[in-house]
Structures are given as structure tokens and as C-alpha cells.
C-alpha positions in Angstrom: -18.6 -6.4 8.3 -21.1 -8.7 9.6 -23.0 -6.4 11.3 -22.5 -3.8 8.1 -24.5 -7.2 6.5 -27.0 -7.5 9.3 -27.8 -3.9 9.0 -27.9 -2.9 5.3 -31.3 -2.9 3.2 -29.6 -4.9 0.6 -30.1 -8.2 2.8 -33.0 -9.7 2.9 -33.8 -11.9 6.1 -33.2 -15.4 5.2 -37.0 -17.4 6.6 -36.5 -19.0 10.3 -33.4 -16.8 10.7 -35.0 -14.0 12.8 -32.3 -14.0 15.7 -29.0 -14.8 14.5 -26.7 -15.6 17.9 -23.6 -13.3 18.8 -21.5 -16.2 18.2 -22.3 -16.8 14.5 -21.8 -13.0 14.2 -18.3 -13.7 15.1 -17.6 -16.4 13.4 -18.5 -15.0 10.2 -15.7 -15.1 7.7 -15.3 -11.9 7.2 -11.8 -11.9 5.3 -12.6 -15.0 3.0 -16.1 -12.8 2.4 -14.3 -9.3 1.3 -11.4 -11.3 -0.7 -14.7 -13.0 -2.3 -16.4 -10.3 -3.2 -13.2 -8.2 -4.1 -12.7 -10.9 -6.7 -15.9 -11.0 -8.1 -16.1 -7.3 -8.0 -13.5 -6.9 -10.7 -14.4 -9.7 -12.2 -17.6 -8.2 -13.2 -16.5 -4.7 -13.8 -14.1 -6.4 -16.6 -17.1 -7.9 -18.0 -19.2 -4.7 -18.1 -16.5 -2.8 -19.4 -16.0 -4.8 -22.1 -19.3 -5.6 -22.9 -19.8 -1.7 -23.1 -17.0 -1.3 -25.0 -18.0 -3.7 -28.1 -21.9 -2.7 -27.6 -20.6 0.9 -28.7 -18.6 0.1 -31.2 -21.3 -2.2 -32.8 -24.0 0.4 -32.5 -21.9 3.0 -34.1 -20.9 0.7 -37.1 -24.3 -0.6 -37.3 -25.2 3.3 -37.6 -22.4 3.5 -40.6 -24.9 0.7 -42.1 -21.1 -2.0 -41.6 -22.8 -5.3 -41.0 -21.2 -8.1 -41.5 -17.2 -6.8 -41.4 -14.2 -8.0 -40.0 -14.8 -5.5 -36.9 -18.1 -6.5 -36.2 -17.0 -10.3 -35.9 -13.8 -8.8 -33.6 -16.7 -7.3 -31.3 -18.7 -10.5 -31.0 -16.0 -12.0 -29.9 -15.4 -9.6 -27.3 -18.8 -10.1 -25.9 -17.6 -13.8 -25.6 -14.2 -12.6 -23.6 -17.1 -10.4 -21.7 -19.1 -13.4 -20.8 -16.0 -15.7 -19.7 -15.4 -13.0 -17.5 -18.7 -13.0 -16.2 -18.6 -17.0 -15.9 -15.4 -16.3 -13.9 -16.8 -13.9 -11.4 -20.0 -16.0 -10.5 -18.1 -18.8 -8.3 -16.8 -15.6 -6.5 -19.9 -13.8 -5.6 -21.8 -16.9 -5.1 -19.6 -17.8 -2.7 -19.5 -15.0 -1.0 -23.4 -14.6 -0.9 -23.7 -17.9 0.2 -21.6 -17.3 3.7 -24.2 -14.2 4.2 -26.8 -16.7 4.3 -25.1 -19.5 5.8 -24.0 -17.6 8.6 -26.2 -14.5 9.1 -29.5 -15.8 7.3 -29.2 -12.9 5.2 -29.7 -13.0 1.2 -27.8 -10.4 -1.1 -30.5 -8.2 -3.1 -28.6 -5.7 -3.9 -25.4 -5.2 -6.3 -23.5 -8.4 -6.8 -26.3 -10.4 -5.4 -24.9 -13.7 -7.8 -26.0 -17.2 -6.5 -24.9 -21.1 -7.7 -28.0 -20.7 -10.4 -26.3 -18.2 -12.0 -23.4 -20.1 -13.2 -25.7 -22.4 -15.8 -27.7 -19.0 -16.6 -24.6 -17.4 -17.8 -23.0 -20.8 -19.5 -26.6 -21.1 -21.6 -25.5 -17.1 -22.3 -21.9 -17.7 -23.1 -23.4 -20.7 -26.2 -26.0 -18.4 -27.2 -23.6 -15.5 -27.8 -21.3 -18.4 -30.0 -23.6 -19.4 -31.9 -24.1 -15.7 -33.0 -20.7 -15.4 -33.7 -20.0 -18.1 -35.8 -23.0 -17.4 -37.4 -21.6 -13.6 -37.9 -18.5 -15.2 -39.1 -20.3 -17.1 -41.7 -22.2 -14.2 -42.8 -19.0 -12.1 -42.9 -17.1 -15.0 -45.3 -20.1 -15.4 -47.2 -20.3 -11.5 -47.9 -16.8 -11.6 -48.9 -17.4 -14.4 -51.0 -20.6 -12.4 -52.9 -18.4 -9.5 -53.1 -15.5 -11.4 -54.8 -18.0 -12.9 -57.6 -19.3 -9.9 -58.5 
């Protein structure tokens, strides 16, 4: 695996870290990196999958001209389970990125490429997508309200 690493295009060399020696080669973790990655893996294809899921189903009822519907506030709140997931999977990946470097000097660019910064990135992501949801909540009960009155 570490030499998969050394090799690939989706690595960048790490500054100073021209000649990595034989023995960090070996010592690279490379069961603690695929269980890692594995995690994180799945972790994120949850995510996507439901994020694609509830981005679908909101364009479609959006289409239909449903705004603000009991549905709608149901998929928001998916793209909150969808960013939890993606919260999960960043320690994971970061992790795992972070032995490339550590030990090979190498830097993930490709797929999966998380790092530690990523975690606040997607935390400020997981509020943001709260506050739209309570605020589609609101709207939804307030619709419902209007529509009783009348």
C-alpha cells in the first residue's frame, strides 16, 4: 500500500520529503490506514447518497411549485442526517491522510483527500443547513397557519 501511495498521481510530495527511507516505508501503518479510509469511505458515500436522495426529491417538488410542505421540511432534515454523516467521516479520512504525510510525505489530492480543517468547515455547514430548516419549518407552520384563516 505504501508504495501504491508513493506511486499514484493523487499524492502530492509533501516539501523537504524528496527521499523517504525504506524503513519508514515499512513502518507505514498500512492496516490502521485501509480500516481508515474504509471507514470514511462509507461514511461519505452515506452522505452523498442521501444528500442526492433529498436534492431530487426537493427539485422535483419544487418543479410541482410544493414549497413550504411537510415533505420539503422531511428533506431538509435529511440534508442534516447527510451532513452528520459527513461530520462523522472527516476524523476518518483525516486521519488516514494524515499517516500519508506523516510517514511518506505524501498529501492526498485526489478522492477522499479530507484533512483536520475540514471538520470546522463542515460543522459551520451542518448550522447553516439548521438554520434553513427551522426557518423552513417556520415557514411551513406559518403557511399552515395562513391557510387555516382563510
Amino acid at each position: 500500500m505504501a508504495s501504491d501511495i508513493l506511486k499514484s498521481d493523487d499524492f502530492l510530495l509533501v516539501p523537504n520529503h524528496s527521499h523517504i527511507s525504506q524503513a519508514l516505508i515499512n513502518q507505514f501503518p498500512e492496516y490502521i490506514y485501509a480500516i481508515l479510509m474504509s471507514i470514511g469511505v462509507i461514511l461519505a458515500t452515506i452522505s452523498i447518497l442521501y444528500e442526492l436522495r433529498a436534492l431530487i426529491k426537493i427539485i422535483s417538488n419544487l418543479g410541482q411549485k410544493k414549497y413550504f410542505t411537510a415533505e420539503n421540511v422531511k428533506l431538509v432534515r435529511l440534508f442534516i442526517v447527510s451532513q452528520i454523516y459527513t461530520l462523522a467521516c472527516d476524523p476518518f479520512l483525516a486521519g488516514a491522510n494524515q499517516l500519508s504525510t506523516s510517514y511518506l510525505g505524501r498529501v492526498n489530492n485526489g478522492a477522499f483527500n479530507a484533512t483536520w480543517s475540514n471538520i470546522p468547515d463542515d460543522l459551520i455547514t451542518l448550522i447553516i443547513i439548521g438554520v434553513i430548516y427551522i426557518l423552513f419549518k417556520l415557514a411551513k407552520q406559518m403557511k399552515r397557519e395562513s391557510d387555516l384563516t382563510v
